[in-house]
mmCIF file of the N, C-alpha and C atoms, coordinates in Angstrom:
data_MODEL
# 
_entry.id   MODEL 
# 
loop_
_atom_site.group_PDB 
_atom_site.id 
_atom_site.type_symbol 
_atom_site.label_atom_id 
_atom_site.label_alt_id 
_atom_site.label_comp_id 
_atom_site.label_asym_id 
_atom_site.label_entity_id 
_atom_site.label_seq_id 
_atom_site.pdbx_PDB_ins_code 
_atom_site.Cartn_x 
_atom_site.Cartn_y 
_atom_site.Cartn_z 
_atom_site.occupancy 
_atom_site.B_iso_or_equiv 
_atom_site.pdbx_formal_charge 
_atom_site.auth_seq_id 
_atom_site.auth_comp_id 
_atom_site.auth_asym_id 
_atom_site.auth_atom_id 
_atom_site.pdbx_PDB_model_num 
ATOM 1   N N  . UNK A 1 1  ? -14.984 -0.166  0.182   1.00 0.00 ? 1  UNK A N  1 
ATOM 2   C CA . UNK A 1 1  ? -13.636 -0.263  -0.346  1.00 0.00 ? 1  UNK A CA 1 
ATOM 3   C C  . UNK A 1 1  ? -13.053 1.147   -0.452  1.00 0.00 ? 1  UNK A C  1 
ATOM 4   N N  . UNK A 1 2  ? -11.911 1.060   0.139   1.00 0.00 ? 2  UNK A N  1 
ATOM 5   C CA . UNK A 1 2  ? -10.741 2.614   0.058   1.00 0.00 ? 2  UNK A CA 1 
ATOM 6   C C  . UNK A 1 2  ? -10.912 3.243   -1.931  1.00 0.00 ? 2  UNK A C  1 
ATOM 7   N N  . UNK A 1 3  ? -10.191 4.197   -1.788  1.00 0.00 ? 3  UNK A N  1 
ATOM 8   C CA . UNK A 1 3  ? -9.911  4.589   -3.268  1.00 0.00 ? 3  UNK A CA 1 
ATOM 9   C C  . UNK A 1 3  ? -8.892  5.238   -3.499  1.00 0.00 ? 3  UNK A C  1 
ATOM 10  N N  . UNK A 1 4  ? -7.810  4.590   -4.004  1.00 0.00 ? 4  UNK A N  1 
ATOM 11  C CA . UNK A 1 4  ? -6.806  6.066   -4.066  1.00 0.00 ? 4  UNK A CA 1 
ATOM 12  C C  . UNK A 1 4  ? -6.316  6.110   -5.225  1.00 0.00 ? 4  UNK A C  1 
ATOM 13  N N  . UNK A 1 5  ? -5.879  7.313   -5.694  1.00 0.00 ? 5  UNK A N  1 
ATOM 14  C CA . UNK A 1 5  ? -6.075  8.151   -6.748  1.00 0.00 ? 5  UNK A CA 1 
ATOM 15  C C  . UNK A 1 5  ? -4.338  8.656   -7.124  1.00 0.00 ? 5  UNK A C  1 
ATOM 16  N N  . UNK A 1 6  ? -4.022  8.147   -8.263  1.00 0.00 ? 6  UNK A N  1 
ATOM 17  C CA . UNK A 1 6  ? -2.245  8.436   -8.538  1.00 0.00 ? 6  UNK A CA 1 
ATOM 18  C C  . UNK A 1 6  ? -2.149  8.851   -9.756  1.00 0.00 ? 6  UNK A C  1 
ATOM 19  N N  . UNK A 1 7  ? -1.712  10.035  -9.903  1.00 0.00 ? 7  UNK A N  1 
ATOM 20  C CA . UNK A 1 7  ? -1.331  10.369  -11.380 1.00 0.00 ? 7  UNK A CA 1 
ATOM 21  C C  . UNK A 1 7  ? 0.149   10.054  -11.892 1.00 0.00 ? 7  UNK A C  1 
ATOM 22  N N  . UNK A 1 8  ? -0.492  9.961   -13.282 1.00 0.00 ? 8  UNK A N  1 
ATOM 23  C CA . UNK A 1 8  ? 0.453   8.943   -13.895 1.00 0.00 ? 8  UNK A CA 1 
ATOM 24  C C  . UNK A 1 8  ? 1.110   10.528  -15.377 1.00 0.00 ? 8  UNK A C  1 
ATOM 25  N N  . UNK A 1 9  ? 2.043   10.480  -15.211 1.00 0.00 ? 9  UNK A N  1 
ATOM 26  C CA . UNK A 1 9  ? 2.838   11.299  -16.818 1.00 0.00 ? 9  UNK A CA 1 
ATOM 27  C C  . UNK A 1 9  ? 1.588   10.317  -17.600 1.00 0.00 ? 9  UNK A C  1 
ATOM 28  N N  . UNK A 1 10 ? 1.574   10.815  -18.961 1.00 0.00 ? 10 UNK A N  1 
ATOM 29  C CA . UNK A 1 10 ? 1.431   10.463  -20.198 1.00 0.00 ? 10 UNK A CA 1 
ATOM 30  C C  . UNK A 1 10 ? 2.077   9.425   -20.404 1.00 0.00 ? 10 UNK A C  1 
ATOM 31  N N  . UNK A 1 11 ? 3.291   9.496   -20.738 1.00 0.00 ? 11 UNK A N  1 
ATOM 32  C CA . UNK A 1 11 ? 4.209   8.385   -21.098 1.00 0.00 ? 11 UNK A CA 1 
ATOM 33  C C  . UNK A 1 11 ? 3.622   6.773   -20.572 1.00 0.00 ? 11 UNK A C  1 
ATOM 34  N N  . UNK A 1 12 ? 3.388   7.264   -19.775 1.00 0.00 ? 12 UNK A N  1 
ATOM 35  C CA . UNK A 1 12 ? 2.971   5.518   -19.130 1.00 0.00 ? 12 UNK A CA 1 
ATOM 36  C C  . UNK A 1 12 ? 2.395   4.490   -19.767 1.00 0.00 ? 12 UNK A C  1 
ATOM 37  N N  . UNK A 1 13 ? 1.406   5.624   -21.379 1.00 0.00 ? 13 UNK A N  1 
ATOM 38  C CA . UNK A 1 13 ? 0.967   4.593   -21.883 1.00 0.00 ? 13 UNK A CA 1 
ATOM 39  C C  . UNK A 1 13 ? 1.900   3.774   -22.993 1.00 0.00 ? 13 UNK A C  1 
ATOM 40  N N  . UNK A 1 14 ? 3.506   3.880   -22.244 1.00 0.00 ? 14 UNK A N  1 
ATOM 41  C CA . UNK A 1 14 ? 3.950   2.894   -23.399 1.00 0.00 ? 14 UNK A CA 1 
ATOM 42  C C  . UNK A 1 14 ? 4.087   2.037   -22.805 1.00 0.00 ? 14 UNK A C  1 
ATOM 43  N N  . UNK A 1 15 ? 3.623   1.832   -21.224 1.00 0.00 ? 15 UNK A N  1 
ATOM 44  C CA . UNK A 1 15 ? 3.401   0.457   -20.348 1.00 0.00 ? 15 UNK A CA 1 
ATOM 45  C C  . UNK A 1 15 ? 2.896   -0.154  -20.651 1.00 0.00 ? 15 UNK A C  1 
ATOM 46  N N  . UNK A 1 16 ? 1.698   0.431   -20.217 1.00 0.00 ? 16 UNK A N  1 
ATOM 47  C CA . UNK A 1 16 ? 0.279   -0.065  -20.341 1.00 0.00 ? 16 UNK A CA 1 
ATOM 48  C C  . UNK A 1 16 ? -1.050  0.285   -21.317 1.00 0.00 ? 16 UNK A C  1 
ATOM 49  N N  . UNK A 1 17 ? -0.087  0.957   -22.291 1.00 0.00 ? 17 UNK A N  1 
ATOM 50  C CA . UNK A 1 17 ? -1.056  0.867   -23.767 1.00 0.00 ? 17 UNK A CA 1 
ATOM 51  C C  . UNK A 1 17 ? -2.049  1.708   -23.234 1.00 0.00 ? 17 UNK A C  1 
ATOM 52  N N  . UNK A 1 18 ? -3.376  1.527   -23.779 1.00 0.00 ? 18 UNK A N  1 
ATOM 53  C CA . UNK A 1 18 ? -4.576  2.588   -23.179 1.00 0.00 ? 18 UNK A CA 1 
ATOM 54  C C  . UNK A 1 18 ? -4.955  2.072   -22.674 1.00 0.00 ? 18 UNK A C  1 
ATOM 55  N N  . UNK A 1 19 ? -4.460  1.212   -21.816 1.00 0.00 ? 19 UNK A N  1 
ATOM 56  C CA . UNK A 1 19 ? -5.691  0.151   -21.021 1.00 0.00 ? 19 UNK A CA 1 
ATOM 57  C C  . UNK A 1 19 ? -5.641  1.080   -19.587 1.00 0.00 ? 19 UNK A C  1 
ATOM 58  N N  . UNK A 1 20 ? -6.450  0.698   -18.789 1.00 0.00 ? 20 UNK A N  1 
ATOM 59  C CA . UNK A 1 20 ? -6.390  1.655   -16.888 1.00 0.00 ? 20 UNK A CA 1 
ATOM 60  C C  . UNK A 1 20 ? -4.995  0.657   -16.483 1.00 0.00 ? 20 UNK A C  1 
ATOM 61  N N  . UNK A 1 21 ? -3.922  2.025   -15.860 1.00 0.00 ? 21 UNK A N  1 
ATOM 62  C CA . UNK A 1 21 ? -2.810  0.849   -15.530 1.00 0.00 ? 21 UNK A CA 1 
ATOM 63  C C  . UNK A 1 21 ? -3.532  0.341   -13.937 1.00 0.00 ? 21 UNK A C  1 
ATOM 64  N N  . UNK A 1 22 ? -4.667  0.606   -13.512 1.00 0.00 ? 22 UNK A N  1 
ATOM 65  C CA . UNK A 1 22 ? -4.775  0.545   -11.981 1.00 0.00 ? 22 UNK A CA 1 
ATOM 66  C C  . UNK A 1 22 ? -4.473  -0.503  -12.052 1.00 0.00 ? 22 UNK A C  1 
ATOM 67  N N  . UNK A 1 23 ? -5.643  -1.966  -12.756 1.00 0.00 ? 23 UNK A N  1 
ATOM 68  C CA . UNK A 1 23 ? -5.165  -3.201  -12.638 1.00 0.00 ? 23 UNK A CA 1 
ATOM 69  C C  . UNK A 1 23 ? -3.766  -4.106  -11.895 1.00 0.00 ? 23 UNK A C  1 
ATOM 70  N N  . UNK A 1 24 ? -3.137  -3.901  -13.237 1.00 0.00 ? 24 UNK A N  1 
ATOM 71  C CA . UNK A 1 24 ? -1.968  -4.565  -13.272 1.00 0.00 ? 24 UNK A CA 1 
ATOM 72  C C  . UNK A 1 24 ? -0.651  -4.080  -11.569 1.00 0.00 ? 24 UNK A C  1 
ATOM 73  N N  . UNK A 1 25 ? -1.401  -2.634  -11.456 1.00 0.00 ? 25 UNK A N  1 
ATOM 74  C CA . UNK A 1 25 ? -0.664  -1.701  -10.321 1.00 0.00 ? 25 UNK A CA 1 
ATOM 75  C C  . UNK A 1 25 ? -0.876  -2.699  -8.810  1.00 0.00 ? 25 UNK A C  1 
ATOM 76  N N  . UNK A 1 26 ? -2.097  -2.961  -8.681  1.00 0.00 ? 26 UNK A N  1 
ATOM 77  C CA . UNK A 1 26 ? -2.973  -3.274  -7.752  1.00 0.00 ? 26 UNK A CA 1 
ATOM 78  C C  . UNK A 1 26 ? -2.271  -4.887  -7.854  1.00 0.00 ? 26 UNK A C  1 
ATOM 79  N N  . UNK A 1 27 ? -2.327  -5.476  -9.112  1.00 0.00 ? 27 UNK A N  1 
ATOM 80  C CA . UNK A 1 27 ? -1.561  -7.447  -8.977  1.00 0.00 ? 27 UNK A CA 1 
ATOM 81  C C  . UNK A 1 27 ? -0.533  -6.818  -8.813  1.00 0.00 ? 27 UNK A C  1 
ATOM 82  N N  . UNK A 1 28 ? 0.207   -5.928  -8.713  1.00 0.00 ? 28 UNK A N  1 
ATOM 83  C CA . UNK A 1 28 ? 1.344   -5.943  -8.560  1.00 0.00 ? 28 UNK A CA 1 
ATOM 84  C C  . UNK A 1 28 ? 1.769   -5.640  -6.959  1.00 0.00 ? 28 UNK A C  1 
ATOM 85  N N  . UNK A 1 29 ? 1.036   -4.745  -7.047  1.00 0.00 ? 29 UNK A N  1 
ATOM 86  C CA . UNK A 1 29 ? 1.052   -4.375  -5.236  1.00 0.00 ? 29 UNK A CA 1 
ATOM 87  C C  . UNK A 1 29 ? 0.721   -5.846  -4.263  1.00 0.00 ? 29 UNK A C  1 
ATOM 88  N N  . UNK A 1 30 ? -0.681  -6.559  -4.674  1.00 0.00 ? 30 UNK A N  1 
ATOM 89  C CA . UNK A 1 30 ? -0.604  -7.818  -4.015  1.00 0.00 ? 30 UNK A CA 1 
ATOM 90  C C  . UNK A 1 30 ? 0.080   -8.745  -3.954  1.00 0.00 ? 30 UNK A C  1 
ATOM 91  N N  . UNK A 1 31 ? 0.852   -8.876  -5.258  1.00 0.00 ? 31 UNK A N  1 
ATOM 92  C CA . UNK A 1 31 ? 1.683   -9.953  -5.448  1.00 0.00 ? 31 UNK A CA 1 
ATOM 93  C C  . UNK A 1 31 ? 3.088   -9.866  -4.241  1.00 0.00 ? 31 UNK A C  1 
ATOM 94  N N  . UNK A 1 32 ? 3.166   -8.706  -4.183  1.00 0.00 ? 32 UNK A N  1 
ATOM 95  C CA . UNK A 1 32 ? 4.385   -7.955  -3.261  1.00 0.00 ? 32 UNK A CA 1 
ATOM 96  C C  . UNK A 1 32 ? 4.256   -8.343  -1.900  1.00 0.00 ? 32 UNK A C  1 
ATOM 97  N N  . UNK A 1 33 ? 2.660   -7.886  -1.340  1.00 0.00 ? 33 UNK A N  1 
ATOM 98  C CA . UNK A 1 33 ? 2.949   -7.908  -0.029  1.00 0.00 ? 33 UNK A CA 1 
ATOM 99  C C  . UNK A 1 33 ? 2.256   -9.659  0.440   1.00 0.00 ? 33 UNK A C  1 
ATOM 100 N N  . UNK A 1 34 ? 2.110   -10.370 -0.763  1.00 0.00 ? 34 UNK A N  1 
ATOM 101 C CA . UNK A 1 34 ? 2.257   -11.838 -0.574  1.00 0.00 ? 34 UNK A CA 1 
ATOM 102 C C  . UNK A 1 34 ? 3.707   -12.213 -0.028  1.00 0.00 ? 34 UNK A C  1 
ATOM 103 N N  . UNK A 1 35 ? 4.183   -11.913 -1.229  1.00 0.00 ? 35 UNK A N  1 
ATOM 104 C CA . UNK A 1 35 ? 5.754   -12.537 -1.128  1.00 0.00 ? 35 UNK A CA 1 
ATOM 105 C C  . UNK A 1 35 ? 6.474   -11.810 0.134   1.00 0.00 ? 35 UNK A C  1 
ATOM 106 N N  . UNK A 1 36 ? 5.935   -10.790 0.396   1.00 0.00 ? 36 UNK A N  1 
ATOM 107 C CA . UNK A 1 36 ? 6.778   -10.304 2.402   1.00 0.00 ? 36 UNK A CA 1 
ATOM 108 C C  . UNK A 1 36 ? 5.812   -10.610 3.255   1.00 0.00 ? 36 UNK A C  1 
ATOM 109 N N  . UNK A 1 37 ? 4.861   -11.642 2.718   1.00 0.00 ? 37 UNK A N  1 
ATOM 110 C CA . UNK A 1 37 ? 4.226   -12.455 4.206   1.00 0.00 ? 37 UNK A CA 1 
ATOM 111 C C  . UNK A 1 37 ? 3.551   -11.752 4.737   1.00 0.00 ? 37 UNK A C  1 
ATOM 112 N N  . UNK A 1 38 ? 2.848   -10.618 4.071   1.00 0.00 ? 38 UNK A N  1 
ATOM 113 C CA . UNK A 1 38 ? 1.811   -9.766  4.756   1.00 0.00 ? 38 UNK A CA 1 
ATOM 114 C C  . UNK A 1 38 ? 0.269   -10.128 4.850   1.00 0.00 ? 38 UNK A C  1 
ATOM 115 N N  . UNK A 1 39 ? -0.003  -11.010 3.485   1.00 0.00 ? 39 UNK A N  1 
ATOM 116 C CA . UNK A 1 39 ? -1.350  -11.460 3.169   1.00 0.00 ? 39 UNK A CA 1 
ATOM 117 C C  . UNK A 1 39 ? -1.156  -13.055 2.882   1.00 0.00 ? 39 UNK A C  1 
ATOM 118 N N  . UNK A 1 40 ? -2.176  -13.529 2.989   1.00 0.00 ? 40 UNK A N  1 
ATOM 119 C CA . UNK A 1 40 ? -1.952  -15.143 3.082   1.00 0.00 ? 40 UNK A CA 1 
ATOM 120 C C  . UNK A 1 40 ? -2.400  -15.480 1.101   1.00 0.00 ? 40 UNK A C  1 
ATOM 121 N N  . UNK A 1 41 ? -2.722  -16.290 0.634   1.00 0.00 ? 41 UNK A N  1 
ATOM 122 C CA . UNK A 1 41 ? -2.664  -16.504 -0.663  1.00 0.00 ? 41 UNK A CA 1 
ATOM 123 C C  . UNK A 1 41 ? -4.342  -16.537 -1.077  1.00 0.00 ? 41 UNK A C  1 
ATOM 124 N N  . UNK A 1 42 ? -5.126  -16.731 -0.170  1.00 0.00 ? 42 UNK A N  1 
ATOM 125 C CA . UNK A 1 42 ? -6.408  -16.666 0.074   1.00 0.00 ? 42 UNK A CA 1 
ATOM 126 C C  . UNK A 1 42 ? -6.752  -15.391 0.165   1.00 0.00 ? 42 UNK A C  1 
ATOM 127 N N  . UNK A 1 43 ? -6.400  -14.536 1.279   1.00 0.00 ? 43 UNK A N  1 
ATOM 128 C CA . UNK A 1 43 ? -6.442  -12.973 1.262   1.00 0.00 ? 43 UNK A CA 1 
ATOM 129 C C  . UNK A 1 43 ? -5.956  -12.391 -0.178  1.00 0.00 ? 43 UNK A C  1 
ATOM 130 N N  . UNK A 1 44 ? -4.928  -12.705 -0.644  1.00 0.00 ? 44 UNK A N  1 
ATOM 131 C CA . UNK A 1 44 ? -4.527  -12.293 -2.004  1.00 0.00 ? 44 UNK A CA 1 
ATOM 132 C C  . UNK A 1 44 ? -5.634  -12.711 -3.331  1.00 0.00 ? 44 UNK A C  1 
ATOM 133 N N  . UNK A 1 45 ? -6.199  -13.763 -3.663  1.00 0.00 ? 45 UNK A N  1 
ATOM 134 C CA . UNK A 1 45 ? -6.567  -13.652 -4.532  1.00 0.00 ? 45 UNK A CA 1 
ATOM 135 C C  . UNK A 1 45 ? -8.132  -12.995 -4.252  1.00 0.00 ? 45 UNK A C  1 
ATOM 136 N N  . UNK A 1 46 ? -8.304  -12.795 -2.751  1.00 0.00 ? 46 UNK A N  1 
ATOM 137 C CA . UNK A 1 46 ? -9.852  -12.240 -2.669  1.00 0.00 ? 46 UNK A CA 1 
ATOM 138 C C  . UNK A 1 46 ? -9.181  -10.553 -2.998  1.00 0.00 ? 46 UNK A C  1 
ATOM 139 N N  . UNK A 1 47 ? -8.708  -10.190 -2.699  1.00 0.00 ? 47 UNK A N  1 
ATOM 140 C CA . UNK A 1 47 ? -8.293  -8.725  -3.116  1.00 0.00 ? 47 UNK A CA 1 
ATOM 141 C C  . UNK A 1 47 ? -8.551  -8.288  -4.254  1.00 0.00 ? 47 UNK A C  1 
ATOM 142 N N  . UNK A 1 48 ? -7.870  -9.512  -5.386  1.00 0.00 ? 48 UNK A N  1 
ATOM 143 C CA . UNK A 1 48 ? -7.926  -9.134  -6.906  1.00 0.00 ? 48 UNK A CA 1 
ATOM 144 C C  . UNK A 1 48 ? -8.736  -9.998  -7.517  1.00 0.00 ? 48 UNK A C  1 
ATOM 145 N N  . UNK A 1 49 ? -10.148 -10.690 -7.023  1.00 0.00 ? 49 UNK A N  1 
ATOM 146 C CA . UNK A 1 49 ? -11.019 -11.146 -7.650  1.00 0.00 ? 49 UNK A CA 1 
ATOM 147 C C  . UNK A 1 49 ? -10.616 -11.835 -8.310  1.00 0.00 ? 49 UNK A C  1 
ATOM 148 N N  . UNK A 1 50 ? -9.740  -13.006 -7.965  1.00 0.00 ? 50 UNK A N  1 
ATOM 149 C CA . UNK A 1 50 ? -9.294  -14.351 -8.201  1.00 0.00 ? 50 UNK A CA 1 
ATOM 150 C C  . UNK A 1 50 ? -9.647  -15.075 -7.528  1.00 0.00 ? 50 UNK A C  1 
ATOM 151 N N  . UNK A 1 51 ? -9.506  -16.649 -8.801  1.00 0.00 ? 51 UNK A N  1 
ATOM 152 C CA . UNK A 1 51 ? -9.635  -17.712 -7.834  1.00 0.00 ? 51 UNK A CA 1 
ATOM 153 C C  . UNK A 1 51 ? -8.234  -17.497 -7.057  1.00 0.00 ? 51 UNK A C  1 
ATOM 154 N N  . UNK A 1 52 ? -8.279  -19.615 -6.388  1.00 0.00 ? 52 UNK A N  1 
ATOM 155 C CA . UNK A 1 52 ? -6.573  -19.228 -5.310  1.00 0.00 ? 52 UNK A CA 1 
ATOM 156 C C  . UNK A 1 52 ? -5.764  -20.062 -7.050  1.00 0.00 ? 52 UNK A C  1 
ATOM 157 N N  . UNK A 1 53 ? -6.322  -20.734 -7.964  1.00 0.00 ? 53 UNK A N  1 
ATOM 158 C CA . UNK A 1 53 ? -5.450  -21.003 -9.166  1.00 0.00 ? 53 UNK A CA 1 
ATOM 159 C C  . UNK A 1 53 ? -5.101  -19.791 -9.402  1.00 0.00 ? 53 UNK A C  1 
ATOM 160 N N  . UNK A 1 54 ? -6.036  -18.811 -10.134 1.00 0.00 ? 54 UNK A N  1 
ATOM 161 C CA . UNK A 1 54 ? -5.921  -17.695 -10.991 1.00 0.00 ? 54 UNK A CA 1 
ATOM 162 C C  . UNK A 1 54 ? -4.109  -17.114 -10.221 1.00 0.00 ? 54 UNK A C  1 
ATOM 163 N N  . UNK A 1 55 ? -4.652  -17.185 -8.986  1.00 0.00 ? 55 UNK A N  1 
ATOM 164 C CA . UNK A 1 55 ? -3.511  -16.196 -8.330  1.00 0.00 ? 55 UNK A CA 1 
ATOM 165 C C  . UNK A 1 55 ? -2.052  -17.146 -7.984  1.00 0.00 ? 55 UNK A C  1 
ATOM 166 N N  . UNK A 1 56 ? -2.340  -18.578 -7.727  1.00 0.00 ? 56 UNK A N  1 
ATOM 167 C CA . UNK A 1 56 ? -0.713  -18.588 -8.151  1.00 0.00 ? 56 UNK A CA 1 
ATOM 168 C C  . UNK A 1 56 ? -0.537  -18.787 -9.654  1.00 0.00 ? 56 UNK A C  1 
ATOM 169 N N  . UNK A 1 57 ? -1.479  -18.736 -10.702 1.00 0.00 ? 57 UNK A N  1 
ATOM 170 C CA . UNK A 1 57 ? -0.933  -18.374 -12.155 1.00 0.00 ? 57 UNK A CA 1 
ATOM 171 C C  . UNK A 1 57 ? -0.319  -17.061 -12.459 1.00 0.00 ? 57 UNK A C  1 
ATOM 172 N N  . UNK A 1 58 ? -1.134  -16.047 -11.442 1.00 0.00 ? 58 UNK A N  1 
ATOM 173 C CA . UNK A 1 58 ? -0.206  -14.510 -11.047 1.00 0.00 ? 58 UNK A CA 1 
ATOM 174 C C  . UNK A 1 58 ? 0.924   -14.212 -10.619 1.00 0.00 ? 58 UNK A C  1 
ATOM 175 N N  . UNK A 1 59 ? 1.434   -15.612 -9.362  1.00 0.00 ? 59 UNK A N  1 
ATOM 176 C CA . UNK A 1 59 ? 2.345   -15.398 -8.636  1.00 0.00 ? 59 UNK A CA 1 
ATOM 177 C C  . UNK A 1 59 ? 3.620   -16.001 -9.761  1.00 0.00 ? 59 UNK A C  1 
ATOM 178 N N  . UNK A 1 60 ? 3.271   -17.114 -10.749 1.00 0.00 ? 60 UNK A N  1 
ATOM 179 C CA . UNK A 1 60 ? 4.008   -17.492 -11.786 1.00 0.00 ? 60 UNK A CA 1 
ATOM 180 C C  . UNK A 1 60 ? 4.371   -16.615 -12.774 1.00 0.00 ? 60 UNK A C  1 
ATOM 181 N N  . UNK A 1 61 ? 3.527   -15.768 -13.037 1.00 0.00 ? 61 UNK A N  1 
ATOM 182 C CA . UNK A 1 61 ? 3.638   -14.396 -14.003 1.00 0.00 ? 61 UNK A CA 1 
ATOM 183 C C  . UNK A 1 61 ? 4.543   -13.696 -13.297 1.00 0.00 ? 61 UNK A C  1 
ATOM 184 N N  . UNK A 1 62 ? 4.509   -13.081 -12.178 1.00 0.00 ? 62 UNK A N  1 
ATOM 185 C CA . UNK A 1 62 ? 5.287   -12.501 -11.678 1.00 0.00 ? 62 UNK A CA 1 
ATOM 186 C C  . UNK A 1 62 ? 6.797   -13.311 -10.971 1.00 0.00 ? 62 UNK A C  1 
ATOM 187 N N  . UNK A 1 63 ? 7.135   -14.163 -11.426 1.00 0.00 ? 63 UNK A N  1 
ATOM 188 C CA . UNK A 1 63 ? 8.155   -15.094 -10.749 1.00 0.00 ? 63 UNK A CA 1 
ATOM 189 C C  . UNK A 1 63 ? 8.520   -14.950 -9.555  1.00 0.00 ? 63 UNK A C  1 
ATOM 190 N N  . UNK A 1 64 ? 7.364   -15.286 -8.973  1.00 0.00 ? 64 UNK A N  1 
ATOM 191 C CA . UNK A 1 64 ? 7.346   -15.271 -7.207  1.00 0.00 ? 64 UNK A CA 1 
ATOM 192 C C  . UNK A 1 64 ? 7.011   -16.631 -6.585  1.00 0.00 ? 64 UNK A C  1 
ATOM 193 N N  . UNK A 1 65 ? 7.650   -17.347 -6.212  1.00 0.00 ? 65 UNK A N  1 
ATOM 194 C CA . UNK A 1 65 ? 7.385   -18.742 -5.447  1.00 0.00 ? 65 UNK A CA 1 
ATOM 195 C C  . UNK A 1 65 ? 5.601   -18.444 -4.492  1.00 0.00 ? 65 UNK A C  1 
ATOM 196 N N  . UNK A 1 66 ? 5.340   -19.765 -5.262  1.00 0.00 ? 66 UNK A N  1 
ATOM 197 C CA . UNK A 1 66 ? 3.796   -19.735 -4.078  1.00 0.00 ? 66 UNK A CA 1 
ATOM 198 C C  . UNK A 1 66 ? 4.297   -20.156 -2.840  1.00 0.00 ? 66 UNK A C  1 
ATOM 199 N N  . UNK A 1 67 ? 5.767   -20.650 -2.400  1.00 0.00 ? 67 UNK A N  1 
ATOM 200 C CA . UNK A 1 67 ? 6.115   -21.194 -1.386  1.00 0.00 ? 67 UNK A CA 1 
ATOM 201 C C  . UNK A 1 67 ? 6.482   -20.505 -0.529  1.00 0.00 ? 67 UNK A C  1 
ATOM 202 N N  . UNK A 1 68 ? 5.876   -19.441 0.609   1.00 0.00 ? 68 UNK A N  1 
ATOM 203 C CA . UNK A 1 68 ? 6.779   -18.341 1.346   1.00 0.00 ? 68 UNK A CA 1 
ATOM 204 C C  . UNK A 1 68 ? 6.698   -18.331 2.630   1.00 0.00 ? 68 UNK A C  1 
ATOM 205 N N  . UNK A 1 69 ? 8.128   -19.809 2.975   1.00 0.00 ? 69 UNK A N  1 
ATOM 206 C CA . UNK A 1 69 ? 8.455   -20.039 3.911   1.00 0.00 ? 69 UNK A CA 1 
ATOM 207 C C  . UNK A 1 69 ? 9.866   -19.657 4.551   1.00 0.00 ? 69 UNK A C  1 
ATOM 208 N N  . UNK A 1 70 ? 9.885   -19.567 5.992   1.00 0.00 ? 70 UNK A N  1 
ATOM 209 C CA . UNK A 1 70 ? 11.046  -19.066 5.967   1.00 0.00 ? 70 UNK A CA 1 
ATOM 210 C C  . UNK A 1 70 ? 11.939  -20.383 6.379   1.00 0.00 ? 70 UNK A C  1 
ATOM 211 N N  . UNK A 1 71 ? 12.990  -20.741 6.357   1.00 0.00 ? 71 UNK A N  1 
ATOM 212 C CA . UNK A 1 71 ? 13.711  -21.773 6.686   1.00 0.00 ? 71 UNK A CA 1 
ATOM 213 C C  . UNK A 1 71 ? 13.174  -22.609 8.039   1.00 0.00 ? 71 UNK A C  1 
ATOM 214 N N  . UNK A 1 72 ? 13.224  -21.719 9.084   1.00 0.00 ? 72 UNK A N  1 
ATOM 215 C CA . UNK A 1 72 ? 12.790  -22.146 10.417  1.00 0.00 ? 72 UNK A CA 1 
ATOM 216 C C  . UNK A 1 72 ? 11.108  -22.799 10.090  1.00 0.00 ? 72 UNK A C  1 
ATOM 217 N N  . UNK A 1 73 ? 10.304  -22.182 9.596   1.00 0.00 ? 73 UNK A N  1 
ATOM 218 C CA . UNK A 1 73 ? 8.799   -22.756 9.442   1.00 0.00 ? 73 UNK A CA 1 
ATOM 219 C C  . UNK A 1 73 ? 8.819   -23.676 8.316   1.00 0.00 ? 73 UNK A C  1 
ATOM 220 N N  . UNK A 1 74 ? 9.921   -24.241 7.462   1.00 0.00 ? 74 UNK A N  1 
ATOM 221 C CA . UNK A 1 74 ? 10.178  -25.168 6.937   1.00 0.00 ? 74 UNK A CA 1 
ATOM 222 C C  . UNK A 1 74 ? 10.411  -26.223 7.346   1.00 0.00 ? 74 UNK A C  1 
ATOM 223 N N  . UNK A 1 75 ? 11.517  -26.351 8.712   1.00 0.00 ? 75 UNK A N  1 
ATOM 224 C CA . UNK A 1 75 ? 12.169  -27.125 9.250   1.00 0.00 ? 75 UNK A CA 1 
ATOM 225 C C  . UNK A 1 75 ? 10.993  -27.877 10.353  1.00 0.00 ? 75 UNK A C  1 
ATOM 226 N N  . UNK A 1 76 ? 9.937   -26.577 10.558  1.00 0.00 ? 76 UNK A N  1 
ATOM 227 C CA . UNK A 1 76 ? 9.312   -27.041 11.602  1.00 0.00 ? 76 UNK A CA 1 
ATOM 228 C C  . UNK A 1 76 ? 7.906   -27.918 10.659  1.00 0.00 ? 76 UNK A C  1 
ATOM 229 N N  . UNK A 1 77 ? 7.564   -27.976 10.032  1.00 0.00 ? 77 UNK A N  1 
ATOM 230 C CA . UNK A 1 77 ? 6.476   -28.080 8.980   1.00 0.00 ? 77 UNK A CA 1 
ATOM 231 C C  . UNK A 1 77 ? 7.328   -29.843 8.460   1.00 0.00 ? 77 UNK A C  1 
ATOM 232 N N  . UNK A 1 78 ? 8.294   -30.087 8.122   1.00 0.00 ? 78 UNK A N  1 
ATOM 233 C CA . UNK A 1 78 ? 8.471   -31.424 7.832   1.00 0.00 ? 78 UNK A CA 1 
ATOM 234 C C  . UNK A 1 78 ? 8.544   -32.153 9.445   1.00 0.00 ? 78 UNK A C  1 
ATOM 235 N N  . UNK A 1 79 ? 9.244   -31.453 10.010  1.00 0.00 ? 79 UNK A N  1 
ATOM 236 C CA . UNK A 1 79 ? 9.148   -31.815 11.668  1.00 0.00 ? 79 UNK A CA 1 
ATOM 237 C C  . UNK A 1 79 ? 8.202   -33.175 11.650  1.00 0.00 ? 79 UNK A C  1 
ATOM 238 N N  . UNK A 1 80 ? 7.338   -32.361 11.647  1.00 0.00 ? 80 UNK A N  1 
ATOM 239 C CA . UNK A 1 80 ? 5.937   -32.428 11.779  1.00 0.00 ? 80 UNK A CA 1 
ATOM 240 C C  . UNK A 1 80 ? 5.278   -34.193 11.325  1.00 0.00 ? 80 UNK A C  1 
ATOM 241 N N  . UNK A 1 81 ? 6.206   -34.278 10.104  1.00 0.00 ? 81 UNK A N  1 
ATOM 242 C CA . UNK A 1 81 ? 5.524   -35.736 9.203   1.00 0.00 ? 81 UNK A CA 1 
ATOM 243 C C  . UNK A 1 81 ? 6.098   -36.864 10.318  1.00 0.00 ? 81 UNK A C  1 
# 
């Protein structure tokens, strides 16, 4: 696994209290490149050591649709029934 390393001001801990902000940095970063269709929802919760619940309970925290379709792969997906 990569490692990268970001310094943070002081202040930050009125974010994230004393806790490590990496966490929350890292669901946040995944949650992101879910929702622009970069990682599938499976790839996402293996990233952050989730189940695939845990992680759309993440994607609900973060008010991000587990649904990330684009109109056309919508249209084609009921097609389908």
């Amino acid at each position: 696994m990569n490692t990268v390393s970001v310094q943070f001001p002081d202040s930050i801990t009125t974010v994230f209290g004393d806790s490590d902000p990496g966490k929350p940095i890292l669901s946040a970063a995944v949650v992101k490149w879910y929702e622009l269709g970069r990682i599938s929802q499976g790839k996402a919760a293996e990233l952050l050591g989730l189940s695939r619940v845990e992680f759309l309970d993440l994607l609900a925290a973060f008010k991000v649709s587990a649904w990330q379709y684009t109109e056309d792969e919508l249209t084609e997906e009921l097609a389908l029934d």
